[in-house]
DRENPA-3360 file (N, C-alpha, C; in nm, 2 decimals, always signed):
BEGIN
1 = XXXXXXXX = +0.08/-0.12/+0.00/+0.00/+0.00/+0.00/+0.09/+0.12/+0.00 ~ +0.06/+0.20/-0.09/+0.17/+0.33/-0.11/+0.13/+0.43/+0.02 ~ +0.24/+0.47/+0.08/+0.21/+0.56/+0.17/+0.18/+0.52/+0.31 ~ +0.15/+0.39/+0.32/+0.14/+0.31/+0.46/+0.27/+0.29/+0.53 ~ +0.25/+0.32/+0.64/+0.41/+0.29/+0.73/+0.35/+0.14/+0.80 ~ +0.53/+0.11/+0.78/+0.53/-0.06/+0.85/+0.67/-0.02/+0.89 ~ +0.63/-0.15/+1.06/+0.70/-0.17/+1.10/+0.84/-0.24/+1.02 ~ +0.99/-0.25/+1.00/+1.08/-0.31/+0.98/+1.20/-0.32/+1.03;
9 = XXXXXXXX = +1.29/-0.39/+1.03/+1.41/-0.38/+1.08/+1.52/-0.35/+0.99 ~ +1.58/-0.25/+1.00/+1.68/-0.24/+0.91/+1.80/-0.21/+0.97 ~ +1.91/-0.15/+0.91/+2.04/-0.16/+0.91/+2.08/-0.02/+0.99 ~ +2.11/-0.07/+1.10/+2.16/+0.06/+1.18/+2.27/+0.13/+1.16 ~ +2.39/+0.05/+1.10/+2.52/+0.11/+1.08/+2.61/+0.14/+1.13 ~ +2.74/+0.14/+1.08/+2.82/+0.22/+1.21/+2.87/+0.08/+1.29 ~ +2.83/-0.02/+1.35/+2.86/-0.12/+1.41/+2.94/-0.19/+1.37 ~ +3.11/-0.23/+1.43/+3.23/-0.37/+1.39/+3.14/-0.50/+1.34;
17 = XXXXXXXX = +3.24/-0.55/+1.35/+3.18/-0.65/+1.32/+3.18/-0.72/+1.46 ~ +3.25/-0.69/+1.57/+3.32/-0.75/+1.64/+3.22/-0.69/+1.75 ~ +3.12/-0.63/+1.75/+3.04/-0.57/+1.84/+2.93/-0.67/+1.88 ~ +2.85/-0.70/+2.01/+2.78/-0.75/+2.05/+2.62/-0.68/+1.99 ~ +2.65/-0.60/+1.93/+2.50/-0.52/+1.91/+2.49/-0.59/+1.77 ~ +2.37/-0.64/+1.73/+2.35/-0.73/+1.59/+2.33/-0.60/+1.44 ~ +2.35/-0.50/+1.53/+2.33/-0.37/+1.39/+2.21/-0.35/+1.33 ~ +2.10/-0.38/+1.42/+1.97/-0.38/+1.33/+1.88/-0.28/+1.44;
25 = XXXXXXXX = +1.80/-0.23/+1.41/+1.72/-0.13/+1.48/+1.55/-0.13/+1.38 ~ +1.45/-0.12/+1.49/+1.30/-0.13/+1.46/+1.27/+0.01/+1.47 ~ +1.20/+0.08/+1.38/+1.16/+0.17/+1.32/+1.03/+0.16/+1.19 ~ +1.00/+0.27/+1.16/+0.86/+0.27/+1.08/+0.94/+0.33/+0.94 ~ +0.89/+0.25/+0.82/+0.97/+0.34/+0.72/+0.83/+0.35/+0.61 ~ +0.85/+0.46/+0.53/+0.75/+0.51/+0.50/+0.80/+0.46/+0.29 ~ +0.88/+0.36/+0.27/+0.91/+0.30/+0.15/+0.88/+0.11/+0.14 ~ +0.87/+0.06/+0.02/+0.90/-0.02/+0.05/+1.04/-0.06/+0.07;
33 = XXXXXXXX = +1.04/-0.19/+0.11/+1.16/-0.24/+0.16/+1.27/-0.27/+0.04 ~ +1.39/-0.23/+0.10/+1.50/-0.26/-0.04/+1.55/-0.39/-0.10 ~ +1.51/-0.39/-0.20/+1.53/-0.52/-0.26/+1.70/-0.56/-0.29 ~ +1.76/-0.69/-0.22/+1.89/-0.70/-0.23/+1.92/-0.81/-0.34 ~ +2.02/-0.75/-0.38/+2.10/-0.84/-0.51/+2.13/-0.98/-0.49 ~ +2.16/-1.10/-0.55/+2.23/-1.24/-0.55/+2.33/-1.24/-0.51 ~ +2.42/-1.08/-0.53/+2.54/-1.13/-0.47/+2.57/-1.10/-0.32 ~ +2.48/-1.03/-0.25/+2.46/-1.00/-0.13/+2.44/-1.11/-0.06;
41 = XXXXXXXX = +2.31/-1.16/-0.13/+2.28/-1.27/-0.02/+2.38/-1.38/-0.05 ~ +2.46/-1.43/-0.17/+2.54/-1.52/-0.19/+2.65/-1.52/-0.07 ~ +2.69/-1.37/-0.06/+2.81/-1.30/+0.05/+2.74/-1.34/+0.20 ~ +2.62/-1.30/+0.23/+2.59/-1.38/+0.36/+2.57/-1.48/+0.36 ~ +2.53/-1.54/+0.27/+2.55/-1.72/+0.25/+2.68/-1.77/+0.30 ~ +2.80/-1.72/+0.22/+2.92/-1.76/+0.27/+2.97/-1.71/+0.45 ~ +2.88/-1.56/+0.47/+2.93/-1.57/+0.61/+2.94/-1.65/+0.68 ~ +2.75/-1.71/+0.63/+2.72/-1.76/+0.71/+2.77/-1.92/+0.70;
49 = XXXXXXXX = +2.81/-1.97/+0.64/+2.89/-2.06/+0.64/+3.02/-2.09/+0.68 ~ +3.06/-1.97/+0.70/+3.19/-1.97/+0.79/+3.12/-2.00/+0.89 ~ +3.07/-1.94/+0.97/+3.03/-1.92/+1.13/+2.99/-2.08/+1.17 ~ +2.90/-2.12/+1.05/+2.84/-2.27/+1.09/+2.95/-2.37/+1.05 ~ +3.08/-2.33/+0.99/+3.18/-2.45/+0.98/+3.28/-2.41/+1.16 ~ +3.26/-2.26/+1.18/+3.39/-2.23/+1.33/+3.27/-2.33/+1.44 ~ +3.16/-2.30/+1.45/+3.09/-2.41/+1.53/+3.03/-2.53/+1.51 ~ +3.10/-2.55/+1.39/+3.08/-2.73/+1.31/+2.92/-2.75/+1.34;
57 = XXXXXXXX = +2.83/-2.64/+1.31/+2.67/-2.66/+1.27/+2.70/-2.76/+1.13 ~ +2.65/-2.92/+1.15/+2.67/-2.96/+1.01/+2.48/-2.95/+1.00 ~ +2.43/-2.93/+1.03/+2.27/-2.93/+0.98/+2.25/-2.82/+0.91 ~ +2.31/-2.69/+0.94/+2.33/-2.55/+0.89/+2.41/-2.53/+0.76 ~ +2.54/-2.63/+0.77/+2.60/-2.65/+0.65/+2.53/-2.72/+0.54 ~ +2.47/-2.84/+0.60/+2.39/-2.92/+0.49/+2.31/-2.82/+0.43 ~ +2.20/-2.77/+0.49/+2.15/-2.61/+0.47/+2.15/-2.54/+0.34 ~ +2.31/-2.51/+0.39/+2.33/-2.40/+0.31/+2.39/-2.42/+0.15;
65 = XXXXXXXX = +2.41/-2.57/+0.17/+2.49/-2.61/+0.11/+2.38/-2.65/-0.05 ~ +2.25/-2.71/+0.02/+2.15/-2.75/-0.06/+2.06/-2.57/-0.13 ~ +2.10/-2.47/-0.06/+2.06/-2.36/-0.11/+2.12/-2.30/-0.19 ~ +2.24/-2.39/-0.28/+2.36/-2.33/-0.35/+2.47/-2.30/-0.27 ~ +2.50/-2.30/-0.20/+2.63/-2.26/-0.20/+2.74/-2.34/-0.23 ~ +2.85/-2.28/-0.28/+2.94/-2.35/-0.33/+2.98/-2.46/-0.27 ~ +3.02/-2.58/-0.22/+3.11/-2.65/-0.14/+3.28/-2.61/-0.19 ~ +3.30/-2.54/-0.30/+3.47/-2.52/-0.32/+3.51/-2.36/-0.25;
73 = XXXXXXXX = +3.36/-2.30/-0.19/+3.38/-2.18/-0.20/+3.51/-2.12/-0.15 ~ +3.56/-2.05/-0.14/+3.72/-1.96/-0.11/+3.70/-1.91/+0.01 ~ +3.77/-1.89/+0.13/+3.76/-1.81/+0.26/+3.86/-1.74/+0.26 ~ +3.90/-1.68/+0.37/+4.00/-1.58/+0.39/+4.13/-1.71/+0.35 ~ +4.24/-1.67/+0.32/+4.37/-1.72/+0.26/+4.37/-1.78/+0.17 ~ +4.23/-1.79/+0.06/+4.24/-1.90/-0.04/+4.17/-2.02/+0.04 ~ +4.15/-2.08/+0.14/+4.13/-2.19/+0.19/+3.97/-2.21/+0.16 ~ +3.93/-2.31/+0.14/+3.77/-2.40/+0.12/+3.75/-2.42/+0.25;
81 = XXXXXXXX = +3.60/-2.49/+0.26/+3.53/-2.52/+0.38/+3.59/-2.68/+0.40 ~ +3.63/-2.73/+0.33/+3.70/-2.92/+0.31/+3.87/-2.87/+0.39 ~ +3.94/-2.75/+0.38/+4.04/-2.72/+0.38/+4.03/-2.69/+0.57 ~ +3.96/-2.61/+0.60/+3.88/-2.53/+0.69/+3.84/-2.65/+0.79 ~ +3.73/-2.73/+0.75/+3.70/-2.90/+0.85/+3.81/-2.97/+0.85 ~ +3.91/-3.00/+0.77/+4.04/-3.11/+0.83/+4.13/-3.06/+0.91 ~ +4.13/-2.86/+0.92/+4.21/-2.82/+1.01/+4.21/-2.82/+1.12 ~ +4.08/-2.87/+1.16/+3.97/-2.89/+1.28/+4.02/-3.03/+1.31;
89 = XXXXXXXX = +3.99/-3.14/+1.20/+3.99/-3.28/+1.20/+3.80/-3.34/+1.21 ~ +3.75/-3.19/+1.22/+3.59/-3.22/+1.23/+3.52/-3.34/+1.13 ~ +3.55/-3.48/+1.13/+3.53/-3.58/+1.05/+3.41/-3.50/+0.99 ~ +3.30/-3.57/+1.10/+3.19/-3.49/+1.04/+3.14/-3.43/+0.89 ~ +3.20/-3.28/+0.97/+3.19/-3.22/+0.80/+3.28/-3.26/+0.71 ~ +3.40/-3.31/+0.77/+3.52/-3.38/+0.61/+3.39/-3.46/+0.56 ~ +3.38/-3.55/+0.60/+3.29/-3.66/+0.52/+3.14/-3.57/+0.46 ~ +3.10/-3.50/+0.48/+2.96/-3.40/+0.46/+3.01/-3.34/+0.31;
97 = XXXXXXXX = +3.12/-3.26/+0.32/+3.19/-3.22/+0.22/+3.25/-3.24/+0.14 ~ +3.33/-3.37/+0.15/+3.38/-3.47/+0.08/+3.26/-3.53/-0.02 ~ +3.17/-3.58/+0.06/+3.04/-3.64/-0.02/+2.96/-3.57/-0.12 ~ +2.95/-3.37/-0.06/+2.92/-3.29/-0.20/+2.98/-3.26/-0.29 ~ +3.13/-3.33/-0.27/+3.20/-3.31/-0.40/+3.32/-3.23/-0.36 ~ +3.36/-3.21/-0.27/+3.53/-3.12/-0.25/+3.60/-3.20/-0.32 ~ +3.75/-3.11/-0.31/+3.84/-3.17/-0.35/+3.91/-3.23/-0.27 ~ +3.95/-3.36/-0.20/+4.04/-3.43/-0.16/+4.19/-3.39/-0.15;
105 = XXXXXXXX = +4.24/-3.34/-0.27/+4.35/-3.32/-0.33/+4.36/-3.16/-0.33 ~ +4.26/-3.11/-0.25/+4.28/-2.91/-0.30/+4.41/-2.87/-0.18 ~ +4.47/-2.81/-0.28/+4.60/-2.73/-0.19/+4.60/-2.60/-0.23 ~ +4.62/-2.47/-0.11/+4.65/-2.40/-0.14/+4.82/-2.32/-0.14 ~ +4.87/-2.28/-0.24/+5.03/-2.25/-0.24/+5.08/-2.40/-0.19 ~ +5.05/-2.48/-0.21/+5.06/-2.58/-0.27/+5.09/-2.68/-0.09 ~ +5.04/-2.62/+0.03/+4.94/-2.66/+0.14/+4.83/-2.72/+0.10 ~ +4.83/-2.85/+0.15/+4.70/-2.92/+0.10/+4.64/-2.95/+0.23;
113 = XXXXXXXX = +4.50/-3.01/+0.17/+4.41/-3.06/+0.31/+4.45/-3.17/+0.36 ~ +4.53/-3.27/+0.37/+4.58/-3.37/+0.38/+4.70/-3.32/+0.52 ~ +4.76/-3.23/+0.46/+4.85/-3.14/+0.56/+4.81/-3.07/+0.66 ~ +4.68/-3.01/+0.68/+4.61/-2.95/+0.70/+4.57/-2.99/+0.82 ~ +4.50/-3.17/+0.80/+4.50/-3.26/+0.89/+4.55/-3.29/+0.98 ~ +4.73/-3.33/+0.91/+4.82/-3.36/+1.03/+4.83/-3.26/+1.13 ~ +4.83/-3.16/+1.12/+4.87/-3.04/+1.14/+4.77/-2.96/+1.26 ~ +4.62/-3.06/+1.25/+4.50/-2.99/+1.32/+4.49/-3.00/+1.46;
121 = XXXXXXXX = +4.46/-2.89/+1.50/+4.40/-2.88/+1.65/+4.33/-2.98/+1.74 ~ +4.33/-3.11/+1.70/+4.25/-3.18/+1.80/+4.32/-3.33/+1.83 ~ +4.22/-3.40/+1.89/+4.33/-3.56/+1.93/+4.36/-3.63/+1.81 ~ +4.46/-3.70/+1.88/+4.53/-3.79/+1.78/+4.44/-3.86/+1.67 ~ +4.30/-3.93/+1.79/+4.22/-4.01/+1.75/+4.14/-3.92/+1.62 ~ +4.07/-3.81/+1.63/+3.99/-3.70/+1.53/+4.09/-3.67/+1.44 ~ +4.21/-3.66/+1.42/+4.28/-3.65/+1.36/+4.37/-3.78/+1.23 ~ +4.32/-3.92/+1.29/+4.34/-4.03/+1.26/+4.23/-4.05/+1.20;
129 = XXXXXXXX = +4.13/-4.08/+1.23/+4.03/-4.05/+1.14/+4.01/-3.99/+0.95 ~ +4.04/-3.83/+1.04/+4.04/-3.74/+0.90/+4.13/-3.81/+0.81 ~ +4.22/-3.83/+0.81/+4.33/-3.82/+0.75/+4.30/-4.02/+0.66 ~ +4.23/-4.10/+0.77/+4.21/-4.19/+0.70/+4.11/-4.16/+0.59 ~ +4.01/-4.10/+0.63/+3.89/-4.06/+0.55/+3.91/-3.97/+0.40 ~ +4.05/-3.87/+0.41/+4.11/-3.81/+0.30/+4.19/-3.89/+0.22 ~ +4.27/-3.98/+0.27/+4.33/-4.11/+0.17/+4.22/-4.20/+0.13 ~ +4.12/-4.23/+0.18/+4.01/-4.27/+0.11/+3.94/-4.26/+0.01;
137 = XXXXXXXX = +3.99/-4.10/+0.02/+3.88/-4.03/-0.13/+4.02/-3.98/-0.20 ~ +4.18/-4.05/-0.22/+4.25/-4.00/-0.29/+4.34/-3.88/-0.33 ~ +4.33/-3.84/-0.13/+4.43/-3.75/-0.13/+4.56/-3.81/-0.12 ~ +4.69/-3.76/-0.16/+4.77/-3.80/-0.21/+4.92/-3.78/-0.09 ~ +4.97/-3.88/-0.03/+5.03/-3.87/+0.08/+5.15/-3.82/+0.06 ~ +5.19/-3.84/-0.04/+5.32/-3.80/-0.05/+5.40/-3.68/-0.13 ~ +5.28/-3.57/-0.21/+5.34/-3.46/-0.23/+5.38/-3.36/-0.09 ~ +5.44/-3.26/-0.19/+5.52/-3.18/-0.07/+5.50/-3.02/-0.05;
145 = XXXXXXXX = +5.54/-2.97/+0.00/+5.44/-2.83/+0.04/+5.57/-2.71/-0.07 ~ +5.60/-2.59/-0.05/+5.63/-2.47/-0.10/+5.79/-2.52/+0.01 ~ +5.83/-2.58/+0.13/+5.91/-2.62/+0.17/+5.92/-2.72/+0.17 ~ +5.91/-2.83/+0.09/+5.90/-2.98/+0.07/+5.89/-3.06/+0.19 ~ +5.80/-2.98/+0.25/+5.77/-3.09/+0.35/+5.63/-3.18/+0.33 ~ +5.64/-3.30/+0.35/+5.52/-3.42/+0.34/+5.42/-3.43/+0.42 ~ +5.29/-3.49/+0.41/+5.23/-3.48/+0.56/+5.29/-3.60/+0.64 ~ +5.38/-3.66/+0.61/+5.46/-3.75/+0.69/+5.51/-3.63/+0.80;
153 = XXXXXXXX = +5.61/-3.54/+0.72/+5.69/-3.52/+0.79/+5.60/-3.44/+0.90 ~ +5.48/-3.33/+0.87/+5.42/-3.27/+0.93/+5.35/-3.36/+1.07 ~ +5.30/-3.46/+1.03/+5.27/-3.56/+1.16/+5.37/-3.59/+1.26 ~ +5.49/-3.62/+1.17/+5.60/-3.68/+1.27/+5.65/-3.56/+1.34 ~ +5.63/-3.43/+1.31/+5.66/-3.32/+1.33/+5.56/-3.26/+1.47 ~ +5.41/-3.28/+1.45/+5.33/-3.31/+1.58/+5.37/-3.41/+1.67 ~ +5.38/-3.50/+1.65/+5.42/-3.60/+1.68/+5.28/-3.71/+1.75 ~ +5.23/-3.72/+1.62/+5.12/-3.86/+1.62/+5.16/-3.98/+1.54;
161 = XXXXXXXX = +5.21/-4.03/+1.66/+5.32/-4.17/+1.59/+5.17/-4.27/+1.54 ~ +5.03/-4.32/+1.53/+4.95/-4.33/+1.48/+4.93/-4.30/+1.28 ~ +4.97/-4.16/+1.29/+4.92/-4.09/+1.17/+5.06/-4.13/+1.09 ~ +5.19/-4.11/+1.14/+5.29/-4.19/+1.11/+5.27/-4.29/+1.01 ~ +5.22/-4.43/+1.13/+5.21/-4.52/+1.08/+5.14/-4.56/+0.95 ~ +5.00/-4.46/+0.94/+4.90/-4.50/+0.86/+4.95/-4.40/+0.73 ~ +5.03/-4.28/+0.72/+5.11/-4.24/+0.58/+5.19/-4.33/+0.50 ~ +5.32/-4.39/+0.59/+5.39/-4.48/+0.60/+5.30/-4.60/+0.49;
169 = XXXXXXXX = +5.24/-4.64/+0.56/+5.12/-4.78/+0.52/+5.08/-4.74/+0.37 ~ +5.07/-4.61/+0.36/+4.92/-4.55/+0.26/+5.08/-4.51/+0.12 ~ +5.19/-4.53/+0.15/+5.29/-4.48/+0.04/+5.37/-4.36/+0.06 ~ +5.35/-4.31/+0.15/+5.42/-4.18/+0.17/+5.56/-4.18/+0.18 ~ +5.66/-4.15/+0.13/+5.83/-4.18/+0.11/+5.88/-4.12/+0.25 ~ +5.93/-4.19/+0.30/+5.99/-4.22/+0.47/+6.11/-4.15/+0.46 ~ +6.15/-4.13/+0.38/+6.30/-4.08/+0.34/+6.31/-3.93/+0.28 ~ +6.16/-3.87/+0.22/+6.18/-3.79/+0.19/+6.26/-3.65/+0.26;
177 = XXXXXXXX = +6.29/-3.52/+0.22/+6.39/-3.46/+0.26/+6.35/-3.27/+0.24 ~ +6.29/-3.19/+0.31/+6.26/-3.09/+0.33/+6.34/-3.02/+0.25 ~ +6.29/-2.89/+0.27/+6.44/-2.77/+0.20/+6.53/-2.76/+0.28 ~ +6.57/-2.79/+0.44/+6.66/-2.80/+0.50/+6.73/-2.91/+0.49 ~ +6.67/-3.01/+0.43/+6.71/-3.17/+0.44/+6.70/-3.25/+0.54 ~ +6.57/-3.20/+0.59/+6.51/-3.30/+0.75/+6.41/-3.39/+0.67 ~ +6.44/-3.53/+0.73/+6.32/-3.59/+0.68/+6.24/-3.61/+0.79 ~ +6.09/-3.70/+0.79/+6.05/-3.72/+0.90/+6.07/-3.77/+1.03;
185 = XXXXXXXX = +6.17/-3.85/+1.04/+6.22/-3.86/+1.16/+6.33/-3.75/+1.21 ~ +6.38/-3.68/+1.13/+6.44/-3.52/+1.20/+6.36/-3.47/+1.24 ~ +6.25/-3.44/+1.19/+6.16/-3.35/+1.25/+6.09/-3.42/+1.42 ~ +6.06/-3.56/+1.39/+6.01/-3.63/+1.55/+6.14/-3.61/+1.63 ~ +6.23/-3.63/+1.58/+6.40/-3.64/+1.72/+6.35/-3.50/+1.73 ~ +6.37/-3.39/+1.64/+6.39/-3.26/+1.70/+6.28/-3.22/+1.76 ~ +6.20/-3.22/+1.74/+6.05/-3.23/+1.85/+6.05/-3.27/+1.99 ~ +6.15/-3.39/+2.02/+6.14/-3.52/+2.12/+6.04/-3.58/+2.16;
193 = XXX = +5.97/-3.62/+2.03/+5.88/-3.71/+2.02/+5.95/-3.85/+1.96 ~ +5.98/-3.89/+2.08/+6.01/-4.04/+2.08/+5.98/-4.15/+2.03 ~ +5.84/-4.15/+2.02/+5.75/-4.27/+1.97/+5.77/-4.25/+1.83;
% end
């Protein structure tokens, strides 16, 4: 109805991102409401898929995922959401994302998800997992990073003598030799990780 005020919420402004206030404010506006582009909402789509991969929402992911959004999409550093879940070790979504089609094999600067893995924030066991679940789908054990390091060397380097064993098993060259010339067991002695 032209000229009818309605209630709406809109965009208050001015607010971080980093602020507790959600930036929205209830007022009467005397227009209709503004109509937003594909790539806007595509852009909160992806927020919001960051936010629901930092609290591994996989129901939210599934979600968003079935509403178009990319599963290769790009995040801050170049990194994917497949890149993003193994750094976690969040099986979960590996396997969620894996199954809509990631790449297994995606590296960025030539860091892959596979390294990503070894490398992740959680136990040995969530970590053992991932990393089985990505040699599964044909990620490749034994390429090497921008410093020729392996995800051999990067496990033995955490020191998950487990993850070790199952690179080892899966083909990954035991001997290989960084740009300093450490292979994986230089990297476990100099760690003093024993096992």
């Amino acid at each position: 109805m032209p000229g009818a005020s309605r209630s709406l919420a809109v965009a208050g402004g001015g607010e971080s991102s980093d602020s507790d206030e959600d930036g929205w404010v209830i007022g009467f506006v005397e227009k209709e409401p503004q109509q937003f582009s594909k790539t806007l909402q595509l852009e909160d789509k992806d927020e919001t898929l960051k936010k629901a991969l930092t609290s591994g929402d996989v129901s939210m992911i599934e979600e968003l995922l079935n509403s178009g959004v990319n599963v290769e999409s790009s995040f801050q550093f170049g990194w994917t959401p497949l890149m993003y879940a193994a750094s976690v070790a969040n099986v979960e979504l590996v396997r969620i994302l894996l199954d809509r089609g990631a790449n297994a094999s995606f590296d960025k600067d030539q860091y892959t998800v596979l390294m990503a893995a070894c490398t992740a924030s959680a136990s040995e066991e969530q970590i053992l997992k991932t990393v089985e679940l990505l040699l599964s789908r044909n990620a490749n054990p034994s390429v090497a990073c921008r410093k020729q390091m392996t995800p051999l060397m990067y496990a033995a380097r955490e020191g998950h003598p487990r993850i070790v064993a199952l690179l080892v098993g899966s083909g990954s060259q035991i001997n290989a030799q960084d740009e300093n010339g450490y292979t994986a067991l230089t990297w476990a002695s100099h760690q003093g990780h024993k096992k």
